[in-house]
C-alpha positions in Angstrom: 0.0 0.0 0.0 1.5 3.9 -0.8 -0.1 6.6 0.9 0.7 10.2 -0.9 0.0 13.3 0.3 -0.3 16.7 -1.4 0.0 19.9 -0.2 1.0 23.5 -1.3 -1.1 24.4 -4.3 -3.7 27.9 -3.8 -3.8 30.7 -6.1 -1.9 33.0 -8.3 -2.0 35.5 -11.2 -1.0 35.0 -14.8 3.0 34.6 -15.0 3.3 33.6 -11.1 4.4 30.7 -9.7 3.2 27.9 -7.6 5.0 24.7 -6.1 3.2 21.4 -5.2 4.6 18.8 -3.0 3.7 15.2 -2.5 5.2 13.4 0.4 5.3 9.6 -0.2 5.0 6.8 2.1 4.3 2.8 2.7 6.2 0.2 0.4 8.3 1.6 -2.1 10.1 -0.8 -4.6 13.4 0.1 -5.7 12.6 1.3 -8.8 8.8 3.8 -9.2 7.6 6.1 -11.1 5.8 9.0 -9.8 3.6 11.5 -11.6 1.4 14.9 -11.5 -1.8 15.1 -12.7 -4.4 17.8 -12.9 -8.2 17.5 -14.5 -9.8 20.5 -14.8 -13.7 21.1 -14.2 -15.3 19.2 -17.7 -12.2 18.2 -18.6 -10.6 14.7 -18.4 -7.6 13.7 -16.0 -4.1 15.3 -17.8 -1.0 13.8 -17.4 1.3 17.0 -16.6 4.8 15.5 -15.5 6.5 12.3 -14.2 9.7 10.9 -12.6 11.2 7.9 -12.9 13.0 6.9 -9.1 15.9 7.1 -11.1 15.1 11.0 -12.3 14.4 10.4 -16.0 11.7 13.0 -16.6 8.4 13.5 -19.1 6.1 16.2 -19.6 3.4 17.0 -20.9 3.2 19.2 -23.6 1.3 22.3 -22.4 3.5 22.7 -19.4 6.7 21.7 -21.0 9.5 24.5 -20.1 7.6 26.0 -17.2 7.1 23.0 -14.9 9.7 21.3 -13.2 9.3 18.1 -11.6 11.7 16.8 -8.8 11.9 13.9 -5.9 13.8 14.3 -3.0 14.1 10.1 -2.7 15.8 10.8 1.0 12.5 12.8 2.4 9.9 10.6 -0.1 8.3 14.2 -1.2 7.7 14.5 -5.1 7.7 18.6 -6.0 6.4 19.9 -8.7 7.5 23.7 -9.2 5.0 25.8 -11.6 6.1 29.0 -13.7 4.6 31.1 -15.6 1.5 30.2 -15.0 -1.8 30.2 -17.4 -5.3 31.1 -16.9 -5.8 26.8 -18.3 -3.5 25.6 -15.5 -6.1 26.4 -13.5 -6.8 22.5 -11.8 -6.9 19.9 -9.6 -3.5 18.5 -9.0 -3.0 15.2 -8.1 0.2 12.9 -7.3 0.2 9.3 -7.9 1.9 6.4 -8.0 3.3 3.8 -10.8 5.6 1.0 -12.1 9.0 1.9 -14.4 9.0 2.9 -17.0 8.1 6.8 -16.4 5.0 7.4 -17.8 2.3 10.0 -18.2 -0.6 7.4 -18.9 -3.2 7.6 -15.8 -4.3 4.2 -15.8 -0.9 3.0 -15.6 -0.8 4.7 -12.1 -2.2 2.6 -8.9 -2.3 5.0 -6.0 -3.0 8.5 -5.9 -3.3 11.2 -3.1 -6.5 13.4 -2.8 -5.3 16.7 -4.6 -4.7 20.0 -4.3 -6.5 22.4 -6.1 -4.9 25.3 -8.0 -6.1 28.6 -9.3 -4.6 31.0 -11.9 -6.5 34.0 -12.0 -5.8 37.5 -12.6 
């Protein structure tokens, strides 16, 4: 069983930043893949960035360049810094929790914390 935990997230304007983190606990194999996801309202679940244990790292397209995902293996906390925000990165974030190899796919992911919601606006 993993447990994650989000927290950080809240609001900013246009061009601002935000940083999620995601503290990770319960069995972890030696080799995991951890990921951020956001779904806005209408909108299906978005695969925005994911590490391997390892730290290969994919993104997503629409955040590619202003999000940058990092894990901390020594604390088990998954960060996801966000820059220059948009008005559409307005979401709810979510961590979760997958086998290698990294991978944005959602059903490929087991676990998954509660979210954290975040709001761009100006």
């Amino acid at each position: 069983q993993v447990h994650l935990l989000e927290s950080g997230g809240g609001s900013a304007q246009p061009g601002g930043s935000l940083r999620l983190s995601c503290v990770v606990s319960g069995y972890t194999p030696d080799f995991y893949t951890l990921g951020w996801f956001r779904q806005a309202p209408g909108k299906e679940l978005e695969g925005v960035a994911a590490i391997f244990s390892e730290g290969t790292t994919l993104y997503g397209d629409s955040v590619q360049g202003r999000f940058t995902i990092s894990l901390d293996i020594a604390s088990s906390t998954l960060t996801l810094q966000m820059d220059s925000l948009k008005f559409e990165d307005t979401a709810m974030y979510y961590c979760g929790s997958s086998n290698p190899p990294v991978t944005l796919r959602s059903p490929d992911y087991g676990y998954w914390g509660q979210g954290v919601q975040v709001t761009v606006s100006a």
